[in-house]
MIMAR-821402 format. One record per residue (C-alpha): chain; x, y, z. Coordinates in nm, 4 decimals. Layout:
# MIMAR-821402
<"A", <X, Y, Z>>
...
//
This chain:
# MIMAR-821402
<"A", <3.0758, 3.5562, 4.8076>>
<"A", <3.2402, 3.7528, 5.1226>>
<"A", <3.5621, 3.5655, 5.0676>>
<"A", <3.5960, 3.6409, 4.7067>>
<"A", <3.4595, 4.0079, 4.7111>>
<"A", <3.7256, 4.0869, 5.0186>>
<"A", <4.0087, 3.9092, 4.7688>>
<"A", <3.9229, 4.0828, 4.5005>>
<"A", <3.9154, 4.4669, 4.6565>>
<"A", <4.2235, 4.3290, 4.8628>>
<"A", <3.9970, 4.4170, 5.2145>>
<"A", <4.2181, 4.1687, 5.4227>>
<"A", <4.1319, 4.3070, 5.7125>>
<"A", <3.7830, 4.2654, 5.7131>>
<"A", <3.8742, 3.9159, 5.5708>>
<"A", <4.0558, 3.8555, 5.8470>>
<"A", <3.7369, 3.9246, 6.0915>>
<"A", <3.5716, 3.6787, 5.8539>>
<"A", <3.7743, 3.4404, 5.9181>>
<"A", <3.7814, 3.5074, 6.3071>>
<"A", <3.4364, 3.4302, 6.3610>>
<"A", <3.3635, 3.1298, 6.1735>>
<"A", <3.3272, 2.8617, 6.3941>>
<"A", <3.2733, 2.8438, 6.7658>>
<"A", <2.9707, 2.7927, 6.9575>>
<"A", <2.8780, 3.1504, 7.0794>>
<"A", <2.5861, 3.3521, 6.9074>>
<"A", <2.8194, 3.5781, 6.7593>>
<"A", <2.9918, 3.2746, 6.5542>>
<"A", <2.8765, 3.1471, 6.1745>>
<"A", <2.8542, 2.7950, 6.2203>>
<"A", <2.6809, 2.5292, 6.4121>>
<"A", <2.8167, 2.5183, 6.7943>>
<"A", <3.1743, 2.3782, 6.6878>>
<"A", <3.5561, 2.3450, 6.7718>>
<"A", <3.8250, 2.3502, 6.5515>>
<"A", <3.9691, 2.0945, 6.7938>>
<"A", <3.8188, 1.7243, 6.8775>>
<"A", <3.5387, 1.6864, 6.9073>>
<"A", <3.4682, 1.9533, 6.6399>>
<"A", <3.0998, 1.9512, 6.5961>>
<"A", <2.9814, 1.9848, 6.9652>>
<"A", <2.5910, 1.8404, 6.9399>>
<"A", <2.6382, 1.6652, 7.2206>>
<"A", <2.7035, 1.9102, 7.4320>>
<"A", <2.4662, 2.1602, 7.2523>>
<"A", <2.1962, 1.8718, 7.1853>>
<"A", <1.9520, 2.0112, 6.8567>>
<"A", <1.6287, 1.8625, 7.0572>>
<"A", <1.7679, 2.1687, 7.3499>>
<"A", <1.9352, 2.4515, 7.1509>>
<"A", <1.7393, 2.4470, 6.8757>>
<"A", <1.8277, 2.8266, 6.8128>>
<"A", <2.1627, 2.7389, 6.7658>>
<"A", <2.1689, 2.5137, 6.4562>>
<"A", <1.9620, 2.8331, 6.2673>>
<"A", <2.1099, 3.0395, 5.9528>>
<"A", <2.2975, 3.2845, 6.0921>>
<"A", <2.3653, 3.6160, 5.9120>>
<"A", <2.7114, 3.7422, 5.8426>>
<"A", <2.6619, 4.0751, 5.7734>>
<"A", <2.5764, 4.2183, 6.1892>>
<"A", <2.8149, 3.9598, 6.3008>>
<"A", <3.1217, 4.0569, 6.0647>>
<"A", <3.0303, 4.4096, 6.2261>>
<"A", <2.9980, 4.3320, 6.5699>>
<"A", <3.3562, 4.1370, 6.4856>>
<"A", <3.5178, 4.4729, 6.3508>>
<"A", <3.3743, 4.6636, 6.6300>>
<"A", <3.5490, 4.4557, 6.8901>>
<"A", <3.8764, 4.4902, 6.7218>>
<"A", <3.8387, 4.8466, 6.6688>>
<"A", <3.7072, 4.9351, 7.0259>>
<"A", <4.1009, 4.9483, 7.0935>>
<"A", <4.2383, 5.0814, 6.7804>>
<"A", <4.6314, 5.1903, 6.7961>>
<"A", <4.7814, 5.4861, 6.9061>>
<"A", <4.7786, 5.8076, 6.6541>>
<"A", <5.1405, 5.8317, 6.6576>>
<"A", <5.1748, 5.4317, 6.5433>>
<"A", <4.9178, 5.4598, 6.2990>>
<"A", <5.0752, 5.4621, 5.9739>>
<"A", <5.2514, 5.0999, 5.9452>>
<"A", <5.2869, 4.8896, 5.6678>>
<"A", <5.1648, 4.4725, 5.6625>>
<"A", <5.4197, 4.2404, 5.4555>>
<"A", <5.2942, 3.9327, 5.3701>>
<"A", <5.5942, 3.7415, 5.3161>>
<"A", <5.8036, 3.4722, 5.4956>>
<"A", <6.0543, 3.5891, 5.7740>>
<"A", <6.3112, 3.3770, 5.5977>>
<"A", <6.3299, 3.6566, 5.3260>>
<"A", <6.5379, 3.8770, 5.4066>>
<"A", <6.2936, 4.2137, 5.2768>>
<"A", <6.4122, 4.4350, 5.5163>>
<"A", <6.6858, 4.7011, 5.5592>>
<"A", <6.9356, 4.7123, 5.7950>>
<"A", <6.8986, 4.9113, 6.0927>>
<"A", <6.4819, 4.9497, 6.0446>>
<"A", <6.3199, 4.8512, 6.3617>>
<"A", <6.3117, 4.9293, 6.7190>>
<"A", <6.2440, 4.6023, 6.8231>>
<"A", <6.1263, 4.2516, 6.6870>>
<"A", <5.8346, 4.0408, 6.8915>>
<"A", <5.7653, 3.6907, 6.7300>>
<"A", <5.6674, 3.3430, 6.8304>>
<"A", <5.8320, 3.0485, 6.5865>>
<"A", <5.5909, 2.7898, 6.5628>>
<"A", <5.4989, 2.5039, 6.8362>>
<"A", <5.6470, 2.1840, 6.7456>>
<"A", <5.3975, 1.8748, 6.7735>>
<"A", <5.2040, 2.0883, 7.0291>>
<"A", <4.9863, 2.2701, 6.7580>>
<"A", <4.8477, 2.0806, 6.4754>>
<"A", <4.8266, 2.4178, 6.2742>>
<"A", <4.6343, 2.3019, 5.9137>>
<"A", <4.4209, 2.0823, 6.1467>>
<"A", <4.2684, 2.3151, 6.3527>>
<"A", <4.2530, 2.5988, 6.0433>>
<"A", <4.0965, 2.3827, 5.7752>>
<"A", <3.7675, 2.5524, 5.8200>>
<"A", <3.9555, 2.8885, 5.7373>>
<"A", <4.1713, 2.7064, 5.5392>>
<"A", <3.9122, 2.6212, 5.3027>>
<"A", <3.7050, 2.9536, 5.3028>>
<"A", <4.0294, 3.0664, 5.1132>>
<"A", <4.0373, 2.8389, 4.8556>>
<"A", <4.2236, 2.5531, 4.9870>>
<"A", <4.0902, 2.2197, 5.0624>>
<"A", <4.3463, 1.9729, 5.1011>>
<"A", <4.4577, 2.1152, 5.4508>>
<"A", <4.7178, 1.8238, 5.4514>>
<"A", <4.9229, 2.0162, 5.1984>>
<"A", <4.9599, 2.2853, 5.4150>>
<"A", <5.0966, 2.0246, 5.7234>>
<"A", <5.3543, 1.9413, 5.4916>>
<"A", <5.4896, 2.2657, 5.5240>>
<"A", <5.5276, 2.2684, 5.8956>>
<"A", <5.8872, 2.1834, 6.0705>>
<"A", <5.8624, 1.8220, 6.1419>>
<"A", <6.2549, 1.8096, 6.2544>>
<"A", <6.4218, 1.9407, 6.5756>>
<"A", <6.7165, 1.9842, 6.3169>>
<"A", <6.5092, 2.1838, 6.0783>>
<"A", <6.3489, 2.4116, 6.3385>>
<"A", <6.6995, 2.4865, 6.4468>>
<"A", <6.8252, 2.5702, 6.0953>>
<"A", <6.5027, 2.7857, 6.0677>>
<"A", <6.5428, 2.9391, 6.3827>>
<"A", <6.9762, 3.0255, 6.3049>>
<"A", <6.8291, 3.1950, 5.9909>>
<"A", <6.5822, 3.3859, 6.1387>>
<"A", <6.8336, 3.5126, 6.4138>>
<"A", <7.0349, 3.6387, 6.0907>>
<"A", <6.7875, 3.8632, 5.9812>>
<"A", <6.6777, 3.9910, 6.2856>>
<"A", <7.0158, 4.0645, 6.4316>>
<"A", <7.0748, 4.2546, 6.1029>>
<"A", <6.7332, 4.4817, 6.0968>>
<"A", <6.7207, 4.5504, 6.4869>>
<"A", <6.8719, 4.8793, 6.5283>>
<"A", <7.1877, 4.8870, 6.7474>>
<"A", <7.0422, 4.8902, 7.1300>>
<"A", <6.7228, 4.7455, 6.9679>>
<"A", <6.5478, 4.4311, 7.1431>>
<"A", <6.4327, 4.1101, 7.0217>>
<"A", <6.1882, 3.9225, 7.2372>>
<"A", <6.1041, 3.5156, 7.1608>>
<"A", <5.8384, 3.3840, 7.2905>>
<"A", <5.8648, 3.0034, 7.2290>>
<"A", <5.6613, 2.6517, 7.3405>>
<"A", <5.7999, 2.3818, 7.5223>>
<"A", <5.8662, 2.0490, 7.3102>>
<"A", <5.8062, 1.6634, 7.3925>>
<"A", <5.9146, 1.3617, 7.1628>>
<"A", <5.8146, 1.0519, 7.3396>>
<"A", <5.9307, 1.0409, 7.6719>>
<"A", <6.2366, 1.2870, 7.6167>>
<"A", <6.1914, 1.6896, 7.6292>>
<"A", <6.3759, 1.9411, 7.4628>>
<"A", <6.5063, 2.2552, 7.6128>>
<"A", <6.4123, 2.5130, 7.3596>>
<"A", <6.5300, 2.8026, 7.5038>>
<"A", <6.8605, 2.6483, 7.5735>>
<"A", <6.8711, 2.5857, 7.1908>>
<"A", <6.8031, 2.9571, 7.1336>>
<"A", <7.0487, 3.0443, 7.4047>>
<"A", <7.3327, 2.8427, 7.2332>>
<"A", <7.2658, 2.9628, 6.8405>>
<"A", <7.2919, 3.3254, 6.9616>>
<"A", <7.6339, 3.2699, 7.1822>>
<"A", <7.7855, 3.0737, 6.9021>>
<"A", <7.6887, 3.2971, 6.6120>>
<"A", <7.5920, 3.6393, 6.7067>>
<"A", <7.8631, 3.8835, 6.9256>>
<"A", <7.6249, 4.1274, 6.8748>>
<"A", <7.3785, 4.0107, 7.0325>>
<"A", <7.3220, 4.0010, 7.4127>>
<"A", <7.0932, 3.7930, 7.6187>>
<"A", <6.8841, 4.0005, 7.8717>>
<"A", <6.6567, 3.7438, 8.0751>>
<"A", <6.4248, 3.5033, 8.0436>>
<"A", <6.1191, 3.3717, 8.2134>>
<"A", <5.8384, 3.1366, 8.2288>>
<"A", <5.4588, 3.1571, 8.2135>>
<"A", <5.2915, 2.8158, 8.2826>>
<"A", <4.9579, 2.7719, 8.0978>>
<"A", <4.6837, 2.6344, 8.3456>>
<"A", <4.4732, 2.3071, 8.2055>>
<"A", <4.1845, 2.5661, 8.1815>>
<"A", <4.3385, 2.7752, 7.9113>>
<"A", <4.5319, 2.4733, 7.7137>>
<"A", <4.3695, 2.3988, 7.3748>>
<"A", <4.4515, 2.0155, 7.4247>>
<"A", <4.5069, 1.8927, 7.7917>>
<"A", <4.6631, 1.5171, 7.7255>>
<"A", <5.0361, 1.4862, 7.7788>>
<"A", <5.1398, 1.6516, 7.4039>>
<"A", <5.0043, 2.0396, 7.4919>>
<"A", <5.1798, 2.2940, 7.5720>>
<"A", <5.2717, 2.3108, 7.9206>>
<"A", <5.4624, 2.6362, 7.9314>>
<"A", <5.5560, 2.9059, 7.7657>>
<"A", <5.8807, 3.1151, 7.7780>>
<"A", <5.9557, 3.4496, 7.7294>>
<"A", <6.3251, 3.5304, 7.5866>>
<"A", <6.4755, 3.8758, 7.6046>>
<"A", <6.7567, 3.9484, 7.3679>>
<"A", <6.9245, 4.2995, 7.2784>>
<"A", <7.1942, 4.3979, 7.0298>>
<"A", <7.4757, 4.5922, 7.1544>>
<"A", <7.5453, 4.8954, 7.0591>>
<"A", <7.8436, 4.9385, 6.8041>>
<"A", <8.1823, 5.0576, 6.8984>>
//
């Protein structure tokens, strides 16, 4: 009923919090002590017979408000506070020329992040239960995420003002026993297709074991941060 009445009045973000606290193993959570990776229902490690208290109904309502509470303790600065959200794909090119300051994004983790997987709880509080469909969606193909990733370049180059920054911050990629350089790839599509566009630095943030989602040989080992900036004209 919370789904469909936030839907209906179009109260996305409070659908959003929804959505952010429905299954974990903390009091604050919805659902039984649970994952969204494997092992997703965690009663061995939370046996029934010892945290009894933890398999009980659990009401929505004072969570979904502690939930907003936490996101609003650090609300955004007056001066930003008037923004528009689009929900559309980056691929569509929406925007005008010249609009922003500067564009911060994260292209999707190839083979790192099973993203459908680990949402289908979420997934399915929004009306969609084949989760699978979704994965079909995702960039499957180094070739693909490149052509993705030469389009997406196109737009931004065109909507960063001139002198305006564009910062990538993208996942390191495995196939077998062979590893793909990423930022290399990024490196080469903006030297070969964008004079405009200037490469400022780079650097890398390894992720330690303790904060990886998945620790086996396919997670993310590393992320890295890309720093471009579009010259200014004439």
């Amino acid at each position: 009923m919370l789904v469909s009445h936030f839907v209906r009045s179009r109260r996305y973000f409070e659908l959003g919090c929804l959505l952010g606290i429905l299954h974990h193993q903390r009091p604050g959570f919805l659902s039984y002590p649970a994952s969204h990776l494997v092992p997703y229902l965690r009663n061995k490690l939370y046996p029934p017979s010892e945290y009894p208290g933890a398999y009980d109904y659990r009401d929505p309502i004072p969570r979904l408000r502690a939930k907003i509470e936490r996101v609003l303790n650090s609300p955004p600065p007056k001066r930003s506070s008037k923004f528009r959200v689009l929900c559309k794909s980056a691929l569509e090119q929406y925007l005008p020329a010249d609009y922003a300051d500067a564009v911060i994004t994260s292209p999707p983790y190839m083979d790192t992040l099973d993203y459908a997987r680990d949402n289908r709880l979420r997934l399915w509080f929004l009306g969609i239960s084949d989760h699978k469909a979704i994965r079909n969606m995702e960039i499957g193909k180094v070739s693909t995420f490149e052509e993705d990733m030469l389009a997406t370049l196109q737009i931004i180059v065109r909507i960063i003002k001139p002198g305006g920054a564009c910062v990538l911050v993208l996942g390191d990629l495995r196939r077998g026993s062979k590893t793909y350089d990423i930022p290399a790839m990024i490196s080469c599509l903006a030297r070969d297709n964008f004079r405009g566009l200037s490469f400022e630095g780079q650097w890398v943030e390894r992720i330690p074991d303790n904060r990886r989602a998945r620790r086996n040989g396919r997670a993310t080992q590393k992320e890295t941060v890309m720093v471009f900036r579009r010259r200014n004209e004439g």
